[in-house]
MISEKOL-209870 format. One line per 2 residues: their letters; for each residue x, y, z of N, C-alpha, C. Coordinates in nm, 4 decimals, padded with zeros to 6 digits, always signed. Atoms other than C-alpha are relative to their C-alpha. Example, Ala and Ser with C-alpha at 12.3 -4.5 7.8 and 13.67 -1.06 7.14 Angstrom:
BEGIN
as	+00.0890:-00.1190:+00.0000:+01.2300:-00.4500:+00.7800:+00.0900:+00.1200:+00.0000  -00.0820:-00.1190:-00.0060:+01.3670:-00.1060:+00.7140:-00.0770:+00.1090:+00.0730
This chain:
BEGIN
xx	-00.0127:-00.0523:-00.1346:-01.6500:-01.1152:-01.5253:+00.0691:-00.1041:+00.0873  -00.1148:+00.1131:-00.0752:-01.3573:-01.2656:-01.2836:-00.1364:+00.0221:+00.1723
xx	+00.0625:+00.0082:-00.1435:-01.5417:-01.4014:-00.9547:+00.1050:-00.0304:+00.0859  -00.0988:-00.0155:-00.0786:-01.3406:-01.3528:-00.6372:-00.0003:-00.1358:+00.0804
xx	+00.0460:+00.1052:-00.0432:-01.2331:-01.6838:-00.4493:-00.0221:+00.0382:+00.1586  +00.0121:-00.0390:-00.1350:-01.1859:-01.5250:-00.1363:-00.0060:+00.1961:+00.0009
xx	+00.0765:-00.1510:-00.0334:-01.3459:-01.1364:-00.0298:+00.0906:+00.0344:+00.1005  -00.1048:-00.0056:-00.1198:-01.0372:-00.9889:+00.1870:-00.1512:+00.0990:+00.0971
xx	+00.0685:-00.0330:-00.1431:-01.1987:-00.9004:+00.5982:+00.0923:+00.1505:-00.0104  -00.1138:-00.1496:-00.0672:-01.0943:-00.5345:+00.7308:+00.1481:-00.0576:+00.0792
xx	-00.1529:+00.0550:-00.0488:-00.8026:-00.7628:+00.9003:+00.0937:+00.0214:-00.0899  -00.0806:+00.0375:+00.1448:-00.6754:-00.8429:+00.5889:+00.0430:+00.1346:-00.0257
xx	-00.0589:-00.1233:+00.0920:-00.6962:-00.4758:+00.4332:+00.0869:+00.0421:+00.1591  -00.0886:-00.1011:-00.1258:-00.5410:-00.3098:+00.8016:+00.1179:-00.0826:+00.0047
xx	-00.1419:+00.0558:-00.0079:-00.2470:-00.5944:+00.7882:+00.0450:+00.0145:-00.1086  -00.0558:-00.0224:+00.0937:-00.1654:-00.4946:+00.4331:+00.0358:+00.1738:-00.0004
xx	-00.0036:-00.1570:-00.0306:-00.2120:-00.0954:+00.5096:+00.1017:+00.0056:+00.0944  -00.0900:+00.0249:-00.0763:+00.0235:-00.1752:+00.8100:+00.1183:+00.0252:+00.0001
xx	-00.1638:+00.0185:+00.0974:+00.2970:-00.3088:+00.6063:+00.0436:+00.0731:-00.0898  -00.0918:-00.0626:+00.1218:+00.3527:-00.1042:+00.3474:-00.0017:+00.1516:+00.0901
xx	-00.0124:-00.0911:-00.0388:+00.3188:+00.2129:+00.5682:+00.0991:-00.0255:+00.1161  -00.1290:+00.0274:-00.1067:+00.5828:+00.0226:+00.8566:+00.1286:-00.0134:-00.0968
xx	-00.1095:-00.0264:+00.0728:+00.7843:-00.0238:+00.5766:+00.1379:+00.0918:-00.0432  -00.1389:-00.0246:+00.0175:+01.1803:+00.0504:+00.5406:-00.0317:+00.0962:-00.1125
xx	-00.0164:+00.0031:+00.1409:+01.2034:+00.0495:+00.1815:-00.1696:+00.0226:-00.0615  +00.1298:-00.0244:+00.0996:+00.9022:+00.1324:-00.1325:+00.0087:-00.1486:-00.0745
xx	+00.0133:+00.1620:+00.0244:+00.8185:-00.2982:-00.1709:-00.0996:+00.0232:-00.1472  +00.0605:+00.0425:+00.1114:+00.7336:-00.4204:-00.5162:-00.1566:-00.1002:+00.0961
xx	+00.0822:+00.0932:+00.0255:+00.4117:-00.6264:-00.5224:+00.0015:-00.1377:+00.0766  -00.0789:+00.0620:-00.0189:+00.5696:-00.9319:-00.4855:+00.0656:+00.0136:+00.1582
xx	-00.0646:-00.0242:-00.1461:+00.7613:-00.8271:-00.1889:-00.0850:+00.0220:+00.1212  +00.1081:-00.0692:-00.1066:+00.5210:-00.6716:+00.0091:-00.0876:-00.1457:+00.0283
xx	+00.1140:+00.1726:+00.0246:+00.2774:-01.0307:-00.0668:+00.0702:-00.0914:+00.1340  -00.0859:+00.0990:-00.0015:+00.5549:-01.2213:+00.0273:+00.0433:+00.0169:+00.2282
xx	-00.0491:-00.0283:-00.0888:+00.6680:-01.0095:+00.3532:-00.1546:+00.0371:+00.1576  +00.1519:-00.0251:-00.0878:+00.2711:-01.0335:+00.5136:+00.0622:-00.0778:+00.1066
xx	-00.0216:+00.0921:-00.1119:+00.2722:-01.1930:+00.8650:-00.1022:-00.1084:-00.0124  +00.0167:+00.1103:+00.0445:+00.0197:-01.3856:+00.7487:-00.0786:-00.0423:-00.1310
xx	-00.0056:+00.0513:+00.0881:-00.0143:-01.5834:+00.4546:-00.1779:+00.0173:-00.1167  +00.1157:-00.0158:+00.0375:-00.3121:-01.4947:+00.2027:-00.0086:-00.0329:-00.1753
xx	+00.0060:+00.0570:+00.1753:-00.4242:-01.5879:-00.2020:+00.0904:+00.1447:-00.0492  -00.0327:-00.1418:+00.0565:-00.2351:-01.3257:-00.4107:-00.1149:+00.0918:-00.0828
xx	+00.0897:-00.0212:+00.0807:-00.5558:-01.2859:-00.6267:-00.0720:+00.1016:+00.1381  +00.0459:-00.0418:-00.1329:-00.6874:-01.1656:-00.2408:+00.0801:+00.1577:+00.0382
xx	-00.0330:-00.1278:-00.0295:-00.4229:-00.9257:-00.1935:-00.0148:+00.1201:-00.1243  -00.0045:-00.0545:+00.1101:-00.4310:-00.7606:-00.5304:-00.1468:+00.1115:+00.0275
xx	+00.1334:-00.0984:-00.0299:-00.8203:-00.6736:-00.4381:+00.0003:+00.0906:+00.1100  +00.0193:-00.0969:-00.1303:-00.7301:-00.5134:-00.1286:+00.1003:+00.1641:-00.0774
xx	-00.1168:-00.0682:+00.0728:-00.4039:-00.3198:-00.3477:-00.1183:+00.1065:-00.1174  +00.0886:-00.0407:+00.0791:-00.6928:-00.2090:-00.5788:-00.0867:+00.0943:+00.1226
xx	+00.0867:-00.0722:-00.0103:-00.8862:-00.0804:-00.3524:+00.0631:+00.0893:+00.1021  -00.1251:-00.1055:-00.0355:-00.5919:+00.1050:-00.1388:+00.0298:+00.0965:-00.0946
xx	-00.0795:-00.1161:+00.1005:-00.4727:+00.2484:-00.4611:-00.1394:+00.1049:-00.0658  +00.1242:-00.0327:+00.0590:-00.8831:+00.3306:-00.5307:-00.0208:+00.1173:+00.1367
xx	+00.0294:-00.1277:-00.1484:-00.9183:+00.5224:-00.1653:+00.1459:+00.0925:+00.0053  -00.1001:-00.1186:-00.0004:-00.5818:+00.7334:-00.2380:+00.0524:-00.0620:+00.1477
xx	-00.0789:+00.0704:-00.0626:-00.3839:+00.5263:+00.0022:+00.1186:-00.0031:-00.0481  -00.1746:+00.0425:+00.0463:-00.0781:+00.4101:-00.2040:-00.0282:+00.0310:-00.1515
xx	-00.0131:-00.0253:+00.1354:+00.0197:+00.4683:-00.5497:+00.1515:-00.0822:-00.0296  -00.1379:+00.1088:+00.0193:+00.2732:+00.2497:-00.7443:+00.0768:+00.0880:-00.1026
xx	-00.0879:-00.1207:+00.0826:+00.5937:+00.4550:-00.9247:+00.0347:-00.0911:-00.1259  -00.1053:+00.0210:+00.1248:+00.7478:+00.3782:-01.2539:-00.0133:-00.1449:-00.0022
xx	-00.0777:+00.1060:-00.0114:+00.9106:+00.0753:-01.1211:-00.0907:-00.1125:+00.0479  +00.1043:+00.1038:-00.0603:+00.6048:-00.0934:-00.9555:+00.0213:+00.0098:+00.1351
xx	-00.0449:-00.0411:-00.1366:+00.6997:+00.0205:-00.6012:-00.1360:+00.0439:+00.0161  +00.1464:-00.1243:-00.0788:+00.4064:+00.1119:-00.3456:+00.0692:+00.0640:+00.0540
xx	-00.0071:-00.1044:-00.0652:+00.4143:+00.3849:-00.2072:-00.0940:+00.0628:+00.1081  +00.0984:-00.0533:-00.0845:+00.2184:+00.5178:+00.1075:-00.0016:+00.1299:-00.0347
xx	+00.0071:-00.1289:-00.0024:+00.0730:+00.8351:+00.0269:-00.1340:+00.0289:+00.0633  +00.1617:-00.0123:-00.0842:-00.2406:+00.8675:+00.2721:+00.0607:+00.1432:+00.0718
xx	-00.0597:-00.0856:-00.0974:-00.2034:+01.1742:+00.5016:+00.0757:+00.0063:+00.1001  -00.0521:+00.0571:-00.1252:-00.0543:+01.0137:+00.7809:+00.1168:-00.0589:-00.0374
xx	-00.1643:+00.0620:+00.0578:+00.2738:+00.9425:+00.5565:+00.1155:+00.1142:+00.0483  -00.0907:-00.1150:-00.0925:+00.5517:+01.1139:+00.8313:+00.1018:+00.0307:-00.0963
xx	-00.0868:-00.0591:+00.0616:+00.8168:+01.1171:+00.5217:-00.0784:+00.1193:-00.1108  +00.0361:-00.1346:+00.0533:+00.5873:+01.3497:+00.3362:-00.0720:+00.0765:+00.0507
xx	-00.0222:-00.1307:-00.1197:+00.5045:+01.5347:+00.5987:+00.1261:+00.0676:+00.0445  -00.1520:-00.1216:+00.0300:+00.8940:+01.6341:+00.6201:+00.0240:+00.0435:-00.0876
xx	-00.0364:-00.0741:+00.1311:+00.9216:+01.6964:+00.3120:-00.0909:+00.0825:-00.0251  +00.1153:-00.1416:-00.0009:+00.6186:+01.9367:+00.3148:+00.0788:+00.1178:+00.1125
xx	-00.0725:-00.0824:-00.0744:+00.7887:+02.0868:+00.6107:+00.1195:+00.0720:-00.0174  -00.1483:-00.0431:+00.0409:+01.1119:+02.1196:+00.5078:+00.0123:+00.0491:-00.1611
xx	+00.0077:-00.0493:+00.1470:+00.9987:+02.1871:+00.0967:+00.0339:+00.1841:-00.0113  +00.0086:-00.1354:+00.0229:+01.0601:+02.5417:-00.0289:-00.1763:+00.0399:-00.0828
xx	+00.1028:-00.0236:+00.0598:+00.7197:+02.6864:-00.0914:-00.0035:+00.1306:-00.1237  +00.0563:-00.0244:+00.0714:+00.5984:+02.7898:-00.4355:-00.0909:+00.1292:+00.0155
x	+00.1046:-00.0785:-00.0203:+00.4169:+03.1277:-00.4836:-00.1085:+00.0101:-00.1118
């Protein structure tokens, strides 16, 4: 059993939820870590990434890209809007 060195605060998880949902572009891992405002263990963010991708928050594609998919994601909300619906 891996013991954690540091327990991320709700700061921590809401400045990582932040970023990848202010986000341009779908950030690797890596990128996203890298592009925090502020600076944290990676072993730290990984547990917060775990437990984002555990509450149906983000999901990572193919390539290792997050992805925001919470309800409150406005590009798939156009694309629900604008989709052709299925009968």
């Amino acid at each position: 059993m891996t013991s954690l060195l540091h327990s991320p605060n709700l700061d921590t998880v809401l400045m990582v939820e932040r970023a990848v949902k202010e986000s341009d572009e779908y950030p690797t891992k890596t990128q996203l870590w890298r592009s925090l405002p502020k600076k944290m263990q990676y072993q730290t963010f990984m547990v917060v990434l775990k437990y984002l991708e555990a509450s149906s928050k983000i999901m990572f594609d193919v390539h290792g890209h997050i992805i925001w998919v919470a309800a409150d994601n406005p590009k798939l909300k156009e694309l629900l809007s604008t989709g052709v619906e299925l009968r």
